[in-house]
C-alpha positions as CSV (number, residue, x, y, z in Angstrom):
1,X,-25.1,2.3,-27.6
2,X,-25.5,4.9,-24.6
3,X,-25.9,3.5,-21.0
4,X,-28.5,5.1,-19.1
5,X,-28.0,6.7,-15.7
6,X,-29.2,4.2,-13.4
7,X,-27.0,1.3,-14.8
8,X,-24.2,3.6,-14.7
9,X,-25.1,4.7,-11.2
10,X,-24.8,0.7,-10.1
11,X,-21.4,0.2,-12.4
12,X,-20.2,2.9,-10.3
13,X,-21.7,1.5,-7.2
14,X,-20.1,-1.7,-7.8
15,X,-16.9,-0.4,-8.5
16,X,-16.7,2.0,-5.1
17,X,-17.8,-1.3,-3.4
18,X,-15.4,-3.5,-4.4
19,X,-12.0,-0.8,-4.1
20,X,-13.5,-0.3,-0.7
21,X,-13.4,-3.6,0.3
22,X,-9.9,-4.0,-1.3
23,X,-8.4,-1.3,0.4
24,X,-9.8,-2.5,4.0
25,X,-8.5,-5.9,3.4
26,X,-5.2,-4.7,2.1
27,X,-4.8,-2.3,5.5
28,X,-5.5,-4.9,7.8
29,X,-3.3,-7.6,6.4
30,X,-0.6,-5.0,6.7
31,X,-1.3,-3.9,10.1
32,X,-1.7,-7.5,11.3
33,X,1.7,-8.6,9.6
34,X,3.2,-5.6,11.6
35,X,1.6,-6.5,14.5
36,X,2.8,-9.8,14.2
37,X,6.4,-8.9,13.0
38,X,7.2,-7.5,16.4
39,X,7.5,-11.0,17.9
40,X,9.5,-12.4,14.6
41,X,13.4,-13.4,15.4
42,X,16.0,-11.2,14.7
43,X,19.0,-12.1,11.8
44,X,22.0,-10.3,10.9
45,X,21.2,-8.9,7.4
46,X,23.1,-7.3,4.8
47,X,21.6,-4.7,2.2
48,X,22.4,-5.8,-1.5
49,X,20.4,-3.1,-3.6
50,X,19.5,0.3,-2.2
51,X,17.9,2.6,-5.4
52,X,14.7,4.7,-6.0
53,X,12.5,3.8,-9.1
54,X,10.8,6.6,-10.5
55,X,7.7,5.8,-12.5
56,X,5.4,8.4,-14.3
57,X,1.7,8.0,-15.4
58,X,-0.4,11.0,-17.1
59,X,-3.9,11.9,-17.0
60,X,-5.7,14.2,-19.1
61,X,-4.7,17.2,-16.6
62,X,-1.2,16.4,-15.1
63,X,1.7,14.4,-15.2
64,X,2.3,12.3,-12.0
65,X,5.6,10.8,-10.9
66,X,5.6,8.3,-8.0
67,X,8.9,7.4,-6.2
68,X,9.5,3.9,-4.8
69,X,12.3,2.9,-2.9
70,X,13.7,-0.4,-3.7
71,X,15.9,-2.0,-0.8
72,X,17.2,-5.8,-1.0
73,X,18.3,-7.8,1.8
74,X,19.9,-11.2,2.5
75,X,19.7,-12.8,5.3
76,X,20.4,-16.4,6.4
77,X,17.9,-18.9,8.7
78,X,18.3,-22.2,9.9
79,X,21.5,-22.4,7.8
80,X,19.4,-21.6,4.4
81,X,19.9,-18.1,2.5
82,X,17.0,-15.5,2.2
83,X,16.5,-12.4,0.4
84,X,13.4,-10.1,0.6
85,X,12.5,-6.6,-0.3
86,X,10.1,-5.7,3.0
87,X,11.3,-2.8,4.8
88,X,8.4,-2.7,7.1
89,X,4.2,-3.7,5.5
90,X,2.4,-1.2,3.5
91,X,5.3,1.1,2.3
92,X,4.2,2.2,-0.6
93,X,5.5,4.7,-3.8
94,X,4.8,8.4,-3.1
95,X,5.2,11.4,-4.9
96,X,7.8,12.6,-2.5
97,X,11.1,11.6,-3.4
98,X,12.5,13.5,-0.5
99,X,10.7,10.3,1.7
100,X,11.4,7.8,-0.9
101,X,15.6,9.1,-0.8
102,X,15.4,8.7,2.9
103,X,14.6,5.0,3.3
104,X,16.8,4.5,0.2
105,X,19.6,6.5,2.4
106,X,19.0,5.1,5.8
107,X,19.5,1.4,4.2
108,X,22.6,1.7,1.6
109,X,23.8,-0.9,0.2
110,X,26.1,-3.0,1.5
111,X,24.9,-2.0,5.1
112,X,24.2,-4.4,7.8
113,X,21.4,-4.4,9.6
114,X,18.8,-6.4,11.8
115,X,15.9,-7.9,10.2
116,X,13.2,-9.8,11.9
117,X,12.4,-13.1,10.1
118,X,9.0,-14.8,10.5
119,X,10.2,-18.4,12.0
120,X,6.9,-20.2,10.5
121,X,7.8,-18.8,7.2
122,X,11.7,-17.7,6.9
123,X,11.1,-16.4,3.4
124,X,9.0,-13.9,4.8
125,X,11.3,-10.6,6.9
126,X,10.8,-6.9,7.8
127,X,13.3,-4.3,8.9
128,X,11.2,-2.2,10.5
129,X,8.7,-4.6,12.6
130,X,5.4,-3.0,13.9
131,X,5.1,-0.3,11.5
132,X,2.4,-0.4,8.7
133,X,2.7,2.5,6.8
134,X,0.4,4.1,5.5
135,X,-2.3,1.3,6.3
136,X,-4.2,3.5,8.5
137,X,-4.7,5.8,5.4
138,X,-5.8,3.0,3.4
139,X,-8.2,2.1,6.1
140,X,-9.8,5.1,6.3
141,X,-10.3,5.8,2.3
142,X,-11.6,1.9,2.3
143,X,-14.5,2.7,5.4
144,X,-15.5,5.6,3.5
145,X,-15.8,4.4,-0.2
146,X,-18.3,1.5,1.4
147,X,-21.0,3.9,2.3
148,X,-19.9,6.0,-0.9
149,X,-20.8,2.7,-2.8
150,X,-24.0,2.6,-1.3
151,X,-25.6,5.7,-0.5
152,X,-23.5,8.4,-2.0
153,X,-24.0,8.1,-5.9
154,X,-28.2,7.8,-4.7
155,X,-28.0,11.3,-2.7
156,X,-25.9,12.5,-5.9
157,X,-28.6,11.3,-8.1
158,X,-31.3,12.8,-5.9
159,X,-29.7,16.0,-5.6
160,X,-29.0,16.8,-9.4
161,X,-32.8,15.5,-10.3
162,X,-34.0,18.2,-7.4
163,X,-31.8,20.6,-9.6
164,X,-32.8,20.0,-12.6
165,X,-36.7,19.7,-11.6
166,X,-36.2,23.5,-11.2
């Protein structure tokens, strides 16, 4: 069974499409969260795991390691015990473990520190409120995957029949 170009022009299509619209909605719930964690109260919180997890995928041409940094908190609100893993929204693993070492050194555990606890929902906390990461990023490779989705693979498709017309 082969699938002809057009349909795999529209799977393709389809696919773009929908990542782009995951990756826009994904930035702005973290930027909105960090927005909003500015306001958030502030707790006395103390770091229970501080590590870096080191996971590896391979593709046909390369071996890629991404780093994540892993940091635990506990915290207490309204005279109930907490624990959450947000340093600040849209942190995400990287393939620099120099970054990834860094968060893990600035919050070591058994550290106190100030997190900032979301009063409507106490289970919710950041360390580091108003920063999003890399959300902006995410943003950006989101708006330009949409008109990928929709135009790009066409002006592809036009471009290689030109070529091949010739």
């Amino acid at each position: 069974m082969t699938i002809n170009n057009e349909i795999l022009a529209k799977i393709i299509k389809v696919v773009f499409f929908i990542a782009g619209v995951i990756l826009i909605s994904t930035a702005i719930f973290n930027m909105n969260k960090a927005s909003d964690s500015v306001a958030w109260l502030q707790v006395t919180a103390e770091i229970v795991k501080s590590e870096v997890t080191t996971s590896t995928s391979t593709s046909s041409s390369a071996r890629n390691r991404t780093y994540s940094p892993v940091i635990e908190y506990q915290y207490e609100f309204n005279g109930r015990s907490y624990q959450s893993d947000t340093v600040y929204f849209g942190l995400m693993g990287t393939d620099d473990s120099s970054f990834a070492h860094g968060i893990r050194n600035k919050y070591p555990k058994g550290m106190m520190v100030t997190a900032y606890v979301n009063p409507d929902d106490p289970e919710e906390a950041a360390l580091e409120p108003g920063k999003s990461g890399d959300s902006g990023f995410l943003l950006w490779i989101g708006l330009l995957l949409i008109p990928l989705s929709l135009f790009g693979i066409d002006l592809i498709n036009a471009f290689s029949k030109k070529h091949q017309k010739k």
